[in-house]
Each structure stands twice: as structure tokens, then as C-alpha cells.
KOLDO-559907 format. One line per 8 residues: for each residue x, y negated, z negated of C-alpha. Coordinates in nm, 2 decimals, always signed. Each point is the difference from the previous one (the first is absolute). Layout:
// KOLDO-559907
X Y Z ~ ... $
// end
This chain:
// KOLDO-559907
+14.29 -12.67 +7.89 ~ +0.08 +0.36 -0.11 ~ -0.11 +0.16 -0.29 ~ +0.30 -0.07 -0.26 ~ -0.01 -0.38 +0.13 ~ -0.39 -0.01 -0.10 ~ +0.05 +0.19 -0.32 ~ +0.31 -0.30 -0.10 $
-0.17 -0.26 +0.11 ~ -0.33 +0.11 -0.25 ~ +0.20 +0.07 -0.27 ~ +0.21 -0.37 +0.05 ~ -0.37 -0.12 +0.00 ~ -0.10 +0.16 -0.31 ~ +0.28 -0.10 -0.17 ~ +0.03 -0.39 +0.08 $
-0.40 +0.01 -0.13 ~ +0.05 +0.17 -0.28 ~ +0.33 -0.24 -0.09 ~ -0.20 -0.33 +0.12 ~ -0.33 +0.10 -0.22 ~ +0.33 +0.05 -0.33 ~ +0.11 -0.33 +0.05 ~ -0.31 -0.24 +0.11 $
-0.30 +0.18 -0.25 ~ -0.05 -0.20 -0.32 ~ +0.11 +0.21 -0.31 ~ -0.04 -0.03 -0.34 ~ +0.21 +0.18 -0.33 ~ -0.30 +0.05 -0.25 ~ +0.30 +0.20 -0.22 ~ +0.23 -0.24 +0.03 $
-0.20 -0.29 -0.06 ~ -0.16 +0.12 -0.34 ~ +0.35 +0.12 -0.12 ~ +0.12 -0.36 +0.05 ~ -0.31 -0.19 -0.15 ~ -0.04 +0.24 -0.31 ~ +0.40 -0.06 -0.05 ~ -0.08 -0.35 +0.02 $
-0.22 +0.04 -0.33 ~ -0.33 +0.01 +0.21 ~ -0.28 +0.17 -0.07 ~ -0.34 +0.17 +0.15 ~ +0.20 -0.02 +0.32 ~ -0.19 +0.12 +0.36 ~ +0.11 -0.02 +0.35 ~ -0.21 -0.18 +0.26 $
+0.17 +0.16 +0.30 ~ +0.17 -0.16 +0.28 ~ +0.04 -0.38 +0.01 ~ +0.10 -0.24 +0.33 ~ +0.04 -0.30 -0.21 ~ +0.30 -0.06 -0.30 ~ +0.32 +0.20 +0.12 ~ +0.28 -0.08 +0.25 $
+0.04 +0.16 +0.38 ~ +0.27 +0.20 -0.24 ~ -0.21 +0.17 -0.19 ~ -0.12 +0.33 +0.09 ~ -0.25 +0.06 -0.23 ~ -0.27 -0.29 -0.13 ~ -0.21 +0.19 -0.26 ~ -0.34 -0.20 -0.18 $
-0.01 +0.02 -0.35 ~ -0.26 -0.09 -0.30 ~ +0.15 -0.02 -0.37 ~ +0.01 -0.16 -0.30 ~ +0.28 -0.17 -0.11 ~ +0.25 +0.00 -0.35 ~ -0.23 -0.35 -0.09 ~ -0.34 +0.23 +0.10 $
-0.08 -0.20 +0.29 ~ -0.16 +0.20 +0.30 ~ +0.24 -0.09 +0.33 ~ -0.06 +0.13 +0.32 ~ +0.27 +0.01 +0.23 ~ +0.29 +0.16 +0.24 ~ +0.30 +0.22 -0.11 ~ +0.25 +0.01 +0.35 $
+0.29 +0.24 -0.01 ~ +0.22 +0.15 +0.28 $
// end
């Protein structure tokens, strides 16, 4: 291989890693989440990071969350949002 061909081949390499770790690493919205629960009438709301389990293949982000609820109920759960 010659020098350009190494250099395109690296930077092909690079770039299907860097778009492979976007779309297979677990994400979460901590923003989003809150904003949604606190519109909701919850209260004391926290995040609880990333979460495998409660969201559809769809969803791109599958954020933990603590709160209390309208009723004052503490609920633990999963906000997932695209």
C-alpha cells in the first residue's frame, strides 16, 4: 500500500469506530428526563444513569430516575425518549 491508501484506510477505521461506539454505547438524557418528570408534577427528582431494562430497541436514550410523585409517593423508575 502506498502512503495516501494507508492514511484512507486509518481514517475509514477511525471513523466506522467512532460511528459504531455512537450508535451501540448505552446513553442516558439526565436533562431531558428531569424536564419531563418535574412537568409531570414530580418532585425531588434524581437520575440514576443509564438503564438496560424498561425502554424499546427504539429508544435512544434509557435514563434512571428517583422522584416523588403529585400523591408523594417515592417511585423509582425509567424515562426513555428518542
Amino acid at each position: 500500500m502506498r502512503g495516501g491508501q494507508v492514511i484512507a484506510l486509518v481514517l475509514l477505521t477511525v471513523v466506522f469506530v467512532a460511528a459504531f461506539a455512537f450508535v451501540a454505547l448505552p446513553r442516558s438524557d439526565s436533562k431531558t428526563a428531569a424536564r419531563v418528570l418535574t412537568d409531570q408534577g414530580y418532585t425531588k427528582v434524581g437520575t440514576t444513569g443509564y438503564r438496560w431494562l424498561g425502554c424499546s430497541r427504539g429508544d435512544l436514550f434509557h435514563t434512571g430516575f428517583t422522584a416523588v410523585t403529585p400523591a408523594g409517593r417515592t417511585v423509582k423508575g425509567v424515562v426513555c425518549s428518542s
